[in-house]
N, C-alpha and C positions, 0 to 999 in steps of 0.2 A: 906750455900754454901761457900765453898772457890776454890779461885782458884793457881794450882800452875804448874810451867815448870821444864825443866831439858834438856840436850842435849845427856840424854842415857836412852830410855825410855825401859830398861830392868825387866821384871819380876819382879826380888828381889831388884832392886833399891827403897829402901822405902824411899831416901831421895833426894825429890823433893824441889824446893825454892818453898814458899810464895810469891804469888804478894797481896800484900796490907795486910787486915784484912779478918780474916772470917766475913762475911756474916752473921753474927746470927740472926735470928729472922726478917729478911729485908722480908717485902710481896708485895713489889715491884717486879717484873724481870725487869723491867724497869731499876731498879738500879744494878741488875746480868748482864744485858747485856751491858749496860755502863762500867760494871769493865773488863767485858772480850775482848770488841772493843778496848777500853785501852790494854789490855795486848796485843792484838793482835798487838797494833799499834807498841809497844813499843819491846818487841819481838819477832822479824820476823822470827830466823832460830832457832826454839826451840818448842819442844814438848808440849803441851798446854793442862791439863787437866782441867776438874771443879770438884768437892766431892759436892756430898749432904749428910746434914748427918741430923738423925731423933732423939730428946732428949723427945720423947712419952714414954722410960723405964727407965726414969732418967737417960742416960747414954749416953755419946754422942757417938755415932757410924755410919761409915759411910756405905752408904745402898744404893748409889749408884755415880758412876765416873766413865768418859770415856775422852776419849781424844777429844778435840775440834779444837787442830792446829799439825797439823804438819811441819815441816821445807821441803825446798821443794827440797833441796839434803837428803837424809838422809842417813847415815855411813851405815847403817846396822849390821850385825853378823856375824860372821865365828864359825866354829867350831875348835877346840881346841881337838887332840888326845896327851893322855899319855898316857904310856907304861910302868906297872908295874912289878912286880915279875911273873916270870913264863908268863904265855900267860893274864895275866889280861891284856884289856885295856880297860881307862876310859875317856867318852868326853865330855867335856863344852862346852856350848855356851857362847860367849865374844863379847861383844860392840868393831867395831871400833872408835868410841868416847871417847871411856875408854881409848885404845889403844893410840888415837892421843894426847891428854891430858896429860897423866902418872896420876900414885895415888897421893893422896895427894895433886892435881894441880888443879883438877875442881872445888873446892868450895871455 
């Protein structure tokens, strides 16, 4: 198990922080749910997953995550129209977090 937050819980955001250490081999939950009361306490307006992951193929992969906290304003999404050559138009979905932030400012 590991657990980890971010304040743009988008799709393709694969780069979530780490709270603590993973979790290897811990057969307690007793001690999963102590790290995540922890996280919870500590990060209040922030996205809060857990990852379990299974090393049964020699390989660690994870096999299952969900979210566990969410912040209790949340930015949300807008969608995003461009307008290319001719009649193309193409549309993104974009984090207002992203937005409020700027690149290269959230981490």
């Amino acid at each position: 198990m590991n657990i980890e937050y971010t304040d743009d819980p988008h799709p393709r955001n694969s780069y979530w922080e780490l709270w603590g250490l993973p979790l290897f081999d811990i057969k307690d939950t007793g001690a999963v749910m102590f790290e995540l009361t922890e996280a919870r306490k500590t990060i209040t307006n922030a996205y809060i997953r857990m990852n379990a992951f299974d090393a049964a193929y020699g390989v660690e992969s994870c096999v299952m995550s969900f979210i566990v906290n969410r912040p209790i304003n949340e930015p949300g999404f807008y969608l995003d129209r461009t307008e290319g050559a001719g009649r193309f138009i193409s549309y993104s979905i974009k984090s207002y977090a992203v937005q409020k932030n700027g690149e290269g400012l959230r981490y």
